[in-house]
N, C-alpha and C positions, 0 to 999 in steps of 0.2 A: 590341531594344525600347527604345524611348527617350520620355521626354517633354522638352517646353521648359518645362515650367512654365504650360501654358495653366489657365484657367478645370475645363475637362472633364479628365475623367481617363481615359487611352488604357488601353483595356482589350483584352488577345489572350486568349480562349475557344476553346480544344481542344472539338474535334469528333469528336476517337478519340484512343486511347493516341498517344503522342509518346518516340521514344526515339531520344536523342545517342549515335552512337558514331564508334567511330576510321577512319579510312578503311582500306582493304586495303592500303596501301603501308606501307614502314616509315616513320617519324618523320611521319607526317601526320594529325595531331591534330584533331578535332573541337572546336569551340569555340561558346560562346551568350555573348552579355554583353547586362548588362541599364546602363541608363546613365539616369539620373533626374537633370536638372542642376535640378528642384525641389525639391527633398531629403525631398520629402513622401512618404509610404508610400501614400498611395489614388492618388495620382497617377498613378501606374504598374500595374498590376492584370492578376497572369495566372490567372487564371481557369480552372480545372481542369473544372469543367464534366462532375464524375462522370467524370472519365478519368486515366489514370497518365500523369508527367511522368519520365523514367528516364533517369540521365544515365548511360551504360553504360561512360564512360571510366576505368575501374579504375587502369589505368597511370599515370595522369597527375593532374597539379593543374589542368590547361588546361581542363577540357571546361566546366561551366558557372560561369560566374565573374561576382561580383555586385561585389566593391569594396565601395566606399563609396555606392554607390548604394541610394537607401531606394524598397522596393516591395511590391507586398500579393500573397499566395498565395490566394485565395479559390475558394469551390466552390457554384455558383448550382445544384449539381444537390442530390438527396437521394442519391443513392448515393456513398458513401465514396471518395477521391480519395485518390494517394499522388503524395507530390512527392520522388524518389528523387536522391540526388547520394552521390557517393563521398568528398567532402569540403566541410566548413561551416566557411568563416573570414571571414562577412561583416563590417563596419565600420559596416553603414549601416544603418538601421530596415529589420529585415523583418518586417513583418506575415503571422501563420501563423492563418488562418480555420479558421470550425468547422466538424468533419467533412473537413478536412485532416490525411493523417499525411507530417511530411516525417520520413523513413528517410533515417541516413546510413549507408552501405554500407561505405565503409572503402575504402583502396588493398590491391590486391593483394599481400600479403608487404610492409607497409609497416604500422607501428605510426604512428596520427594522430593529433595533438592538435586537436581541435575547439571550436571558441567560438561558443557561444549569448547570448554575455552583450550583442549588440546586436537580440535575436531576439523578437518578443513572440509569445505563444499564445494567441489567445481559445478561449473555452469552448466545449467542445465537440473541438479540436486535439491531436496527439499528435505528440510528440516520440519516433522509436523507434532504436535504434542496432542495427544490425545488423550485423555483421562480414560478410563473404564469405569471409575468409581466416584467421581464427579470431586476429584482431588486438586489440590494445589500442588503444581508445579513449579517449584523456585529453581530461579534459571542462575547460573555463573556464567552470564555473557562471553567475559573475556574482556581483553581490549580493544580499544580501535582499530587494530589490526586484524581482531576476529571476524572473520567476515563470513556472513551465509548468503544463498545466492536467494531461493526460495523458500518462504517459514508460513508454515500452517499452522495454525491457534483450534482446536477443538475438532470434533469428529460428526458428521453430521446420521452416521449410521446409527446411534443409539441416541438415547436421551439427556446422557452425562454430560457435563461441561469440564472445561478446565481453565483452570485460574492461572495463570501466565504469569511471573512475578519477576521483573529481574532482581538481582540480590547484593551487587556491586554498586557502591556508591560512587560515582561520577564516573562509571563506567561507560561504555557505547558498545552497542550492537549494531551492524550494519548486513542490511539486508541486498541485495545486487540484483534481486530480482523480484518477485511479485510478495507480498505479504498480503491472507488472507486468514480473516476472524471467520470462525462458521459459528452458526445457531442450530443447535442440536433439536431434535427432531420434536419436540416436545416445545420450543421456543424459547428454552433455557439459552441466552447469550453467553460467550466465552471472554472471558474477561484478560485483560492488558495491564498492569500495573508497570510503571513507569518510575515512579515513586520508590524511596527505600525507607525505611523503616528503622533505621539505624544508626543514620548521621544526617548533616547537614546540608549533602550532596545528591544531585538526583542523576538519573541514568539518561542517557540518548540514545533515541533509537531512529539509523537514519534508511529511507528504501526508498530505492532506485527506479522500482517499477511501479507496474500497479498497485495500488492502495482497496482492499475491499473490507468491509464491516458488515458482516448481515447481522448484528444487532439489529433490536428496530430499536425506534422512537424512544419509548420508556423502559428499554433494556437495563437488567442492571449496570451501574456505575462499573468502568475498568476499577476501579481501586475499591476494593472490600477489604482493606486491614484500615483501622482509624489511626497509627500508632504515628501519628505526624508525619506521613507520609511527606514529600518535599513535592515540588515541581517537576515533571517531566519535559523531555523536550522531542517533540517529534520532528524530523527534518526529511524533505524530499530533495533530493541529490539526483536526480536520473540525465543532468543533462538536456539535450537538445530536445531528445524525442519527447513525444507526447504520452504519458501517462496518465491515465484514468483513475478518480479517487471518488470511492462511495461509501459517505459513511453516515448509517441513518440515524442514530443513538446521537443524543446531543450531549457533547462535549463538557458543557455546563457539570455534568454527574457524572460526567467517565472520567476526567483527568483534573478532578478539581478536589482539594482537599486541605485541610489545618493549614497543611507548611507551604500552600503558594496555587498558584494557576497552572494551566493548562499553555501552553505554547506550540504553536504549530512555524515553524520556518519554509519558507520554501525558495528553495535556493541554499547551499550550504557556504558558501563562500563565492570572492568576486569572480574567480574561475571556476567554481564549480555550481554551474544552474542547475535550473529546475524547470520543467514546464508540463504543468498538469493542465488535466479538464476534468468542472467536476459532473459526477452524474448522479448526483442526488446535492440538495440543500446541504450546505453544510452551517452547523450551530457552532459556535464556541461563546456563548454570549459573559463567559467573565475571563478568560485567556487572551494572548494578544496572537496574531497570526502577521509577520515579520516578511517582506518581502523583497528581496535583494536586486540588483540591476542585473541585466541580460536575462532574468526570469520573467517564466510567463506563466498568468492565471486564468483561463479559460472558463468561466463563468456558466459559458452556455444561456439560458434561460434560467438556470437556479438564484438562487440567493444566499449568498454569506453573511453571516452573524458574525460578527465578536468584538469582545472588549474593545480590543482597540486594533490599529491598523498600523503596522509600523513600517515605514516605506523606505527602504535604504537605497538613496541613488547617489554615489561618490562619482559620478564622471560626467560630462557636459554630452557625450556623445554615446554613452551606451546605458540605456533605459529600460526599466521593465516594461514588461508588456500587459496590458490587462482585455482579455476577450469577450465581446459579449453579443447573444445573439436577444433580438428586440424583434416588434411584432405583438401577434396576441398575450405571449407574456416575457417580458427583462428580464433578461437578467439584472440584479442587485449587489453592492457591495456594501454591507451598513454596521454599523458600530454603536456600542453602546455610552464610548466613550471617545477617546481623542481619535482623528483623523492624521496619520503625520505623510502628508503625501508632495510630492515634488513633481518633477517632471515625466511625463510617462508614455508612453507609445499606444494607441489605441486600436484596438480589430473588432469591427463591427461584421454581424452576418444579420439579414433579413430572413425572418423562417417562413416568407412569401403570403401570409395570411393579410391578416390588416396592419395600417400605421396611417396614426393619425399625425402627418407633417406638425411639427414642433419639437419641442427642448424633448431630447433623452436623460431621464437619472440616471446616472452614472454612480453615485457615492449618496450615503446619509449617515451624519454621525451626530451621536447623541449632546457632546459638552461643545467641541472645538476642536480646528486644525490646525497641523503644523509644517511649516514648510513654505513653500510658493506651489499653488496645486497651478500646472501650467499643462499643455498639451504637444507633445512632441508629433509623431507621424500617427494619419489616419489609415489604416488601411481596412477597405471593402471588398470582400468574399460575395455579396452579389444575394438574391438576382437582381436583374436593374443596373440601376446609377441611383447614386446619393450626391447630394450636397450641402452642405451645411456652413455656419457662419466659421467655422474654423474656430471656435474659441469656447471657452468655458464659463456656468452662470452658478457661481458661489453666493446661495439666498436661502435664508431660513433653514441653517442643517443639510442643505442637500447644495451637491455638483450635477450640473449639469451639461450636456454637449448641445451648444444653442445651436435652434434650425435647423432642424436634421431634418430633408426632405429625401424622399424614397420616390422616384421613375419606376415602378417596373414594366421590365419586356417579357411577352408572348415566351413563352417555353419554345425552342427548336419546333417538338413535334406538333404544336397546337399551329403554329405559322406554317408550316408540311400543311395541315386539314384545310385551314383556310385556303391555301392556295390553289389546292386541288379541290375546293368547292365550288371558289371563283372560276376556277377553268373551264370545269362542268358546265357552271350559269352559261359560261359567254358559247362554248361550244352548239348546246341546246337552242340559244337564239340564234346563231347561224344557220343553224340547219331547218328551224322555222322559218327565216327568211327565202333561205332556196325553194321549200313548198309553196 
């Protein structure tokens, strides 16, 4: 598929799945080239058209091969298109459209280093890496300016994993939209390295949306290379809205290694928040988890572990927020070492079970804190009314919100039953009376 550079942009639209593969002879290799001597990316236009593009040559580097040539991946259907190839080392602008997943599959018994950093994603697009042979994948990020919207980490249809590496020392990866780790079917976990292996410098990797890990618990460690891997930094940037983060593998063994700890941010800078809710516990018990002003941490009834706590508030009037729902079980915020916390804004929800009137823990940290731990605005999501002493009880390792007393009221519908009970009663003795 070629263009000259005309006016119009040469567009090829699949009309059913499409799959490249090797011929039955030995050494006789399938091949596709795409050749754009406009150097424009709409110029060129393959068009998935609600159908999968599968390039089936495992063996080889030959089967689909782009160069330096710049072209657009697009999908004029509504149904979900995948653009499959076993290897990505394009040079040239590829345009990857929304409701496009291109999946790189990996070589057969072949560890690949892959480069996205001349690859753009529009919204809506997913970048997914799939092993077939349970390979390492080393990634060339890009810069800061590389941006994906959606990134998928392993395949859950088979039992392979893939080993996710970025490869760029103080590089960043930014994700725009959901990032999800799967566990392949067998419960092999797909691994993250964040870490590089070659200098001094470690990689960032920052997403926007949801956050998901089906790791479990004792999955292995994101980082399987020992070579002094550095420190990683993961950062949530999604702004206002509310994003979901669930990650059940603890941190301790995923992002922890020779050359430093594990760091989680949330919030990327004083204008650019963050506000997650988590839904599972989340561990980091030797990394620090950094939390900036006008963010918010959503707690829920879970519990947070980590090193330490570092609580960035540079303004008198805009304060993070930290949320938690209390009841049969707290949420938690606990550390294993320093506390450095300031002034904060607090969202409490009752999960309507029981509460026994007195102090809520709020915080527990293992050495000591820093800062002035003070209370900015309460606010209560209900059911009921609360009230409480308005202040905080700093004793023995733990913060508390003193007096925290819970009212609750009758549900809408249960006060509807009762009233139409009562009517009933009083109706039935009238009408006994008349007899």
């Amino acid at each position: 598929t070629s263009s000259g550079g005309g006016a119009s942009a040469l567009t090829l639209k699949l009309g059913a799945d499409f799959i490249l593969q090797n011929g039955a002879y030995t050494g006789v290799q399938a091949n596709s080239t795409v050749v754009n001597s406009s150097g424009v990316a709409s110029n060129v236009v393959l068009d998935l058209n609600g159908h999968n593009f599968t390039d089936s040559t495992y063996t080889s580097t030959s089967g689909f091969t782009t160069g330096s040539a710049a072209y657009s991946i697009s999908n004029s259907s509504g149904t979900a298109a995948k653009f499959i190839v076993p290897h990505w080392t394009p040079t040239g602008t590829v345009m990857v459209g929304n409701n496009v997943t291109l999946m790189i599959a990996g070589l057969l018994g072949v560890n690949t280093t892959e480069s996205v950093q001349t690859t753009q994603f529009a919204t809506g697009s997913t970048l997914q890496f799939a092993s077939n042979n349970s390979n390492t994948v080393a990634v060339n990020g890009g810069t800061a300016t590389n941006n994906i919207y959606n990134l998928t980490i392993g395949n859950t249809a088979n039992n392979n994993f893939s080993d996710f590496r970025a490869l760029n020392a103080g590089g960043a990866m930014r994700v725009n939209g959901d990032f999800l780790i799967n566990q392949a079917s067998n419960g092999n976990a797909n691994h993250m390295d964040l870490g590089w292996s070659g200098g001094t410098a470690a990689n960032t990797m920052y997403v926007a949306g949801n956050f998901t890990d089906m790791g479990g618990t004792g999955a292995t460690s994101y980082n399987t290379n020992t070579n002094n891997f550095k420190t990683g930094l993961l950062i949530f940037n999604g702004g206002s809205t509310q994003r979901d983060v669930y990650i059940n593998r603890d941190f301790q063994s995923a992002l922890t290694s020779t050359g430093g700890n594990a760091n989680i941010k949330i919030g990327e800078s004083s204008t650019v928040t963050s506000n997650i809710r988590l839904t599972h516990n989340l561990t980091n018990t030797v990394g620090s988890i950094t939390m900036l002003k006008e963010s918010r941490l959503n707690v829920q009834n879970y519990t947070v572990t980590a090193g330490s706590l570092i609580f960035s508030d540079n303004s008198v009037s805009q304060h993070a927020t930290f949320a938690y729902t209390f009841g049969t079980t707290n949420g938690l915020i606990t550390t294993t070492g320093n506390l450095a916390l300031n002034t904060f804004n607090l969202e409490l929800t009752f999960d309507g079970t029981t509460w026994t009137n007195g102090n809520l823990l709020l915080f527990h940290y293992g050495t000591n804190t820093g800062g002035t731990p003070a209370l900015g605005t309460i606010t209560y999501n209900g059911p009921g009314t609360i009230t409480s002493a308005g202040t905080l009880l700093n004793s023995g390792g733990n913060i508390y919100l003193q007096g925290l007393s819970v009212t609750p009221i009758p549900e809408p519908s249960t006060v509807f039953l009762l009233m139409a009970s009562f009517g009933s009663l009083i109706v039935w003795k009238l009408r006994r009376r008349k007899a």
